[in-house]
C-alpha positions in Angstrom: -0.9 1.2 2.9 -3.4 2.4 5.6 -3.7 6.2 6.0 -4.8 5.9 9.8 -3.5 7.9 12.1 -0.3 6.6 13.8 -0.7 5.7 17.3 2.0 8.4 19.5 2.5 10.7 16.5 0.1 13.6 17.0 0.5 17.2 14.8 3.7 18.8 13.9 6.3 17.2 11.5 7.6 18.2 8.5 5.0 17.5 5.5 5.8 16.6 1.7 4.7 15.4 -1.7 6.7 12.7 -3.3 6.9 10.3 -6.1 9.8 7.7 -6.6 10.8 5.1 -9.4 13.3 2.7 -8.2 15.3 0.4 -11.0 17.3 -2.7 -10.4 21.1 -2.6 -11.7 23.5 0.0 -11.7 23.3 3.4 -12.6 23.5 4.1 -16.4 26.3 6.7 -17.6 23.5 8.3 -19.9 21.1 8.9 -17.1 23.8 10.3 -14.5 24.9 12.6 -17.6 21.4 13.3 -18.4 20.8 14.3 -14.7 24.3 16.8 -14.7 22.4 19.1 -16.8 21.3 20.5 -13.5 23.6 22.1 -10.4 23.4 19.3 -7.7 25.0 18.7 -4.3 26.3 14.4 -3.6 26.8 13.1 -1.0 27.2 9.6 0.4 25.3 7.5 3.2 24.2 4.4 5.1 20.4 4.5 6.1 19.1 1.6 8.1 15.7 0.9 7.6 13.1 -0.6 10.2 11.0 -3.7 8.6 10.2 -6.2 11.1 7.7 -5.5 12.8 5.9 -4.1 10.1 4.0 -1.1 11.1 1.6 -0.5 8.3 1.2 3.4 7.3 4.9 4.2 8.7 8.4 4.1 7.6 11.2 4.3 10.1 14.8 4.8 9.5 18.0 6.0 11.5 19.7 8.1 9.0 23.6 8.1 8.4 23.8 6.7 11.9 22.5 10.1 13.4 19.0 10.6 13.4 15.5 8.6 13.8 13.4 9.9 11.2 9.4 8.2 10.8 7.5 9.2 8.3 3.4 8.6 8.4 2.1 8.0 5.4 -1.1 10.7 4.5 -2.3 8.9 1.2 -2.2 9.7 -1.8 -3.3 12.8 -4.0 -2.9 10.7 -7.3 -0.4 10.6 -10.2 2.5 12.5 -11.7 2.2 12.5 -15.3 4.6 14.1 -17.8 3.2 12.8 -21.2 5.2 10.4 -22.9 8.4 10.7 -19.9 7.3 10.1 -16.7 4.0 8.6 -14.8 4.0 7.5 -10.7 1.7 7.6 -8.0 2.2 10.7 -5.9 2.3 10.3 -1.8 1.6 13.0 0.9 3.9 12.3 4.1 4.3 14.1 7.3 8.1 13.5 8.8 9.9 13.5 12.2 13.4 13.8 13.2 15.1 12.9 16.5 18.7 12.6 17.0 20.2 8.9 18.0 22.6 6.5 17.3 22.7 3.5 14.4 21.2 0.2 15.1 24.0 -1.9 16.9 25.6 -4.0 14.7 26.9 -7.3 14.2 27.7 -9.5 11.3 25.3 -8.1 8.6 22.5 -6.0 9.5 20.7 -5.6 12.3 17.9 -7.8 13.1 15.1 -6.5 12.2 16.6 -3.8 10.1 17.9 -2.9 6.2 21.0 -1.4 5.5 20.9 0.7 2.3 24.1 2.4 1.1 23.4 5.5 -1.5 24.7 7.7 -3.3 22.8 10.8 -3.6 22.7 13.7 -6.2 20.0 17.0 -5.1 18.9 19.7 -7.0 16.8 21.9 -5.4 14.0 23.8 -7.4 11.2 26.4 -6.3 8.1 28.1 -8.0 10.3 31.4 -7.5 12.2 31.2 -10.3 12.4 27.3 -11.0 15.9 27.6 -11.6 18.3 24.8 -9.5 21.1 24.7 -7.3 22.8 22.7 -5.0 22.1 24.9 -1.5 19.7 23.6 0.9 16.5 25.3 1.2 16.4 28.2 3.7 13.9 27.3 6.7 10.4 27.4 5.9 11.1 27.6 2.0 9.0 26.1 -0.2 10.1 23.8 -3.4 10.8 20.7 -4.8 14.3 18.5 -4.3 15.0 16.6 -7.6 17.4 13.1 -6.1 19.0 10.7 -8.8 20.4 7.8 -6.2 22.4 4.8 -6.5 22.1 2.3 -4.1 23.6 -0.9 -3.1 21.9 -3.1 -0.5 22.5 -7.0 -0.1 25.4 -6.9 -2.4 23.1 -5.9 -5.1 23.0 -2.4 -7.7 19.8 -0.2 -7.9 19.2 3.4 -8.8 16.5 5.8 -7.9 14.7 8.9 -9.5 12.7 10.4 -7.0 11.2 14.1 -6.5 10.1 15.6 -3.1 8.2 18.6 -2.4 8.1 20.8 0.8 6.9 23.8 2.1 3.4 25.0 2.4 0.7 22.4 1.7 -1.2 24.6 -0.8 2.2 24.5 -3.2 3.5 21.5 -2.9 1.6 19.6 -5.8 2.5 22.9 -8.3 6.3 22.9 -7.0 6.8 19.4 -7.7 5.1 19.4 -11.0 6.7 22.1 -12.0 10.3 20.6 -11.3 9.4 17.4 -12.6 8.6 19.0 -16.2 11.5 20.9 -16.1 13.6 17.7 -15.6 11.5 15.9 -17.6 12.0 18.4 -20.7 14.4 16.3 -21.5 13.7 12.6 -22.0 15.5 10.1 -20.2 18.4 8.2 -22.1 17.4 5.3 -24.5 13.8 5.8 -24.7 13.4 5.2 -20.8 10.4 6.4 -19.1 9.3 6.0 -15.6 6.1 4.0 -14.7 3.9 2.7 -12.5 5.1 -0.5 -11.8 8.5 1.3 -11.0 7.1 3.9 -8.9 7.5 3.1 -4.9 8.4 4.3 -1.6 11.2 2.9 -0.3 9.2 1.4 2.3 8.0 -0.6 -0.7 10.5 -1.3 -2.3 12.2 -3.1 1.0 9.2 -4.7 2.3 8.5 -6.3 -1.3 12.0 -7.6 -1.3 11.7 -9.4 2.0 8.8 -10.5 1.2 10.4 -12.2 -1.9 13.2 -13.6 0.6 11.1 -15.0 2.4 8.8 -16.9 -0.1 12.1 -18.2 -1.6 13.3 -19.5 2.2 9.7 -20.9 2.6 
């Protein structure tokens, strides 16, 4: 992914620290009970995701059918590690919001875009304290969201562990390390442990599977 700057976008935005593994099949009990140890708000969703045209170094999505958010990617500051439980490649971000409407659909999804159905499970964590909840963040509060995800696109099961820091730039590598160890004091169910060829962006994760559709149509 390019870090340029995004034609049209200029300062402003929301920025954040992230890191995401993404795992094919459903969620495993062990893992969703592993996760419980923590207060955590669901909810449920359809996101539609832009992928053709690609537009290397942003992701676009119109979330729950209510607003356009793009994110520019900023690069990356380098890995997560939590010896012997996690390792992924960290990614800086900056995001906007606008409200709209969905994608206007027909049979299937929209041309051009990726419908993605999840599941979501937040715990929110901060330095001050580092104990979660379910709440939202007050405005301008910094700390880390903790998300365990299922998701269900193209009649297919995946699941997502993912970890997202916001708040002021010079805490948002400390706030998400420090939630990611406390989450990670346990380890994961049956020996599992997140890695790098797991870790990706949604982004990723979408454009590699198209890419795989369309190697198989070729």
């Amino acid at each position: 992914m390019t870090t340029a700057q995004p034609e049209g976008l200029g300062s402003g935005g929301v920025r954040s620290l992230e890191v995401r593994w993404i795992f094919p099949g459903q969620l495993p009990p062990a893992v969703a009970g592993w996760f419980g140890r923590f207060s955590a708000r669901t909810t449920a969703l359809d996101d539609a995701y832009l992928l053709e045209p690609d537009l290397p170094g942003l992701s676009v999505k119109v979330r729950a059918g209510q607003a356009l958010e793009v994110k520019a990617y900023r690069g990356s500051p380098g890995l997560l590690e939590v010896t012997g439980r996690a390792r992924g490649r960290l990614e800086s971000w900056q995001k906007w919001s606008f409200p709209c409407d969905q994608p206007s659909q027909g049979r299937g999804d929209p041309a051009g875009w990726r419908l993605v159905s999840k599941r979501r499970r937040i715990s929110w964590f901060s330095l001050a304290g580092m104990s979660a909840r379910s709440c939202l963040p007050e405005p301008g509060e910094g700390g880390c969201a903790a998300e365990l995800t299922e998701i269900h696109t193209d009649g297919e099961a995946w699941w997502t562990l993912g970890f997202e820091a916001t708040g002021p730039a010079s805490l948002l590598r400390s706030e998400l390390q420090a939630a990611a160890a406390l989450v990670f004091a346990q380890a994961l169910p049956a020996g599992a442990e997140p890695g790098m060829d797991d870790s990706r962006s949604y982004q990723q994760w979408l454009r590699r599977r198209l890419g795989a559709e369309n190697d198989a149509e070729a």
